[in-house]
N, C-alpha and C positions, 0 to 999 in steps of 0.2 A: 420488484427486483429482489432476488434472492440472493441471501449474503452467506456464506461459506467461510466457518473457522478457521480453515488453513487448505491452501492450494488443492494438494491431494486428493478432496473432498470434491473441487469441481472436476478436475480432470479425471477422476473415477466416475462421477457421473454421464460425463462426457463420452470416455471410452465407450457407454452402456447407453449412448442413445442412439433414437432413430436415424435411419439413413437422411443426412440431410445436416443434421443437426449442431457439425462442427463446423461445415462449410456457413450455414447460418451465423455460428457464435466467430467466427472469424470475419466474417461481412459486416456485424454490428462494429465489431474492433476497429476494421480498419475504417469504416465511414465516422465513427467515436473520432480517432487518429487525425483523421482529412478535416476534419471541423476546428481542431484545435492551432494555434498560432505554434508558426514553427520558430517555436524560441524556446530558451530555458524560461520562460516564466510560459511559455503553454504547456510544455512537458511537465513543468511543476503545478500545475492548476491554479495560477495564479499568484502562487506563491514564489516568482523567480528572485526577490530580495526578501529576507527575513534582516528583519533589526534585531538592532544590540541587544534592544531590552530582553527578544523575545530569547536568543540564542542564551542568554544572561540566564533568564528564569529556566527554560530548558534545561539547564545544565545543570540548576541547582532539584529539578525535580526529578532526574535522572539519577544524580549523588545520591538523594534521599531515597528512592525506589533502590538505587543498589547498594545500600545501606543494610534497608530490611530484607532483602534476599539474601535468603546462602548462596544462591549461586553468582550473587557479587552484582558490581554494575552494566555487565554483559547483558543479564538477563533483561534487566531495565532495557537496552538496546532493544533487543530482539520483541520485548512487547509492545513496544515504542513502532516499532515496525508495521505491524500488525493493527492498530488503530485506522 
């Protein structure tokens, strides 16, 4: 499976492949989609309840990450994202 830094990077790929190849990557998606339970904990992969503890320690490692940025606790968000 191929992993892509940031969006942009697959959908420029994408734009540039053979005929075939978006209808393909959309057929993986939506048979991906059909397999998963229709709830918030299948949309979330399993993840539909987070505990106290975890939202607790989250938030103090988010503070710390946007601590040591200049660009503040934002940026913690946005790479928090991206994991």
């Amino acid at each position: 499976m191929q992993k892509y830094i940031k969006p942009e990077a697959l959908w420029s790929e994408l734009a540039q492949a053979p005929e075939g190849a978006q209808e393909a990557w959309y057929n993986k998606a939506v048979a991906y989609w059909d397999s998963q339970e229709a709830s918030v904990n299948g949309v979330l992969g399993g993840y539909g309840h987070v505990s106290d503890d975890d939202i607790t320690e989250s938030r103090k490692f988010l503070f710390k990450v946007g601590k040591s940025s200049s660009k503040g606790i934002q940026q913690s968000h946005c790479c928090c994202s991206w994991a």
